[in-house]
N, C-alpha and C positions, 0 to 999 in steps of 0.2 A: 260039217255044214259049210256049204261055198255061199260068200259072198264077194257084191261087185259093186261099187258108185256106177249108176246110172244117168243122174240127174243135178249139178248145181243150179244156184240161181245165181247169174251178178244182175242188178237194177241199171239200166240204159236210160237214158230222155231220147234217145236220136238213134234209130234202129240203123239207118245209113251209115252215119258218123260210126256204129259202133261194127258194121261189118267190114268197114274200108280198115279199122285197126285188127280185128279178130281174122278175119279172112284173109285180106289183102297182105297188109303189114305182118303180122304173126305167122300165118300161113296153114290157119283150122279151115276145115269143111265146112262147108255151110251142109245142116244133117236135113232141115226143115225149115222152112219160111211159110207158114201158112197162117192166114185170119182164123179166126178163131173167136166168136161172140164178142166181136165189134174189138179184140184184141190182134195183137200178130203173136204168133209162137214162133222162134227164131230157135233155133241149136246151130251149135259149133261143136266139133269135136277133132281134137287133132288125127291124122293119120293113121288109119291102123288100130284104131283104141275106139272101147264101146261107151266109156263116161262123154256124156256131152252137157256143154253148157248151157243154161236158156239162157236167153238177153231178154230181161222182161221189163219194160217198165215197173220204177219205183212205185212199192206200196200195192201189188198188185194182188196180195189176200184179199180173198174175199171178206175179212173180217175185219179188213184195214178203216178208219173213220176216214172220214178229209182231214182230219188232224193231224193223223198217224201218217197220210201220206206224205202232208207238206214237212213235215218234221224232216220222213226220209227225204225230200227233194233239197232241204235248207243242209241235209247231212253230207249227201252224196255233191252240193255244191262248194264245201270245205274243203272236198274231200278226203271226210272222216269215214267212208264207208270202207269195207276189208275187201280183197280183193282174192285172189289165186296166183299160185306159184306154180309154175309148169319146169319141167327139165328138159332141157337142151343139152346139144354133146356139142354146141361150139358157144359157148355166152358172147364171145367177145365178137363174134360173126353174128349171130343173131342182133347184140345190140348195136350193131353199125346197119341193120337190115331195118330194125325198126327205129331206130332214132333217123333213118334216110326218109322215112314216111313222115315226117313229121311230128311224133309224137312227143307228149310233154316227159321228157327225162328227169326221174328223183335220182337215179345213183348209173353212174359209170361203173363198169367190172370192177371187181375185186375180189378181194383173195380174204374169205371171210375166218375167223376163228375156229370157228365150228366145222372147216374141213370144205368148203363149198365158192367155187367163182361162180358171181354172181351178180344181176343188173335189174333196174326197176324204173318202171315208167307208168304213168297216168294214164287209162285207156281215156277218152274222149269224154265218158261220163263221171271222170275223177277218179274210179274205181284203183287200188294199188294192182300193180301186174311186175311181178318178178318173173325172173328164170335163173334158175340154178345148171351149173356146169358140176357134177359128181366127182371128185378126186380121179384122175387115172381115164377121162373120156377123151 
């Protein structure tokens, strides 16, 4: 049986703010930008790879209350929202590429326990964004 990740979600407030870091700074495709019932559908997907990401606005289930939204919007302004880790073959060139963008830095490279160099930065919506360097890249 073949299987494949298709589709994540991260939550955006600011679809601009969020392509000038994904696109611009990071260096994903933009897959799709289209409206979509009074929505935008954005994808990024790195290079070469069929997994893409939406950038959807927070709370955007259709089952979501106004409750459930502001919650997510009060979370992801903390943020306490989870985010993605992507691999890279140079960490320490990558995080000089995007901390040159201006983004908000939680960790400078390091040389982690578990085998992995490795850096982490706030995309624009809070969201966490690591990248790992593989032992031997």
């Amino acid at each position: 049986m073949g299987i494949a990740l298709t589709y994540c979600f991260i939550a955006v407030d600011d679809h601009e703010k969020a392509l000038a870091f994904y696109r611009d700074a990071v260096g994903l495709e933009v897959r799709n930008d289209v409206g979509y019932e009074g929505m935008r559908w954005v994808t990024v997907a790195a290079p070469g790879q069929d997994a893409q990401i939406v950038l959807e606005p927070p709370g955007m289930d259709p089952d979501a209350s106004p409750a459930d939204r502001e919650t997510i919007a009060d979370l992801m302004a903390k943020g306490l929202m989870r985010g993605v880790v992507f691999t890279v073959d140079d960490c320490d060139a990558t995080f000089e590429r995007i901390r040159a963008s201006g983004a908000e830095v939680l960790q400078e490279p390091m040389d982690q326990p578990y085998g992995v160099r490795d850096c982490a930065f706030r995309d624009p919506a809070g969201n966490l964004v690591r990248f790992n360097q593989q032992p031997n890249r």
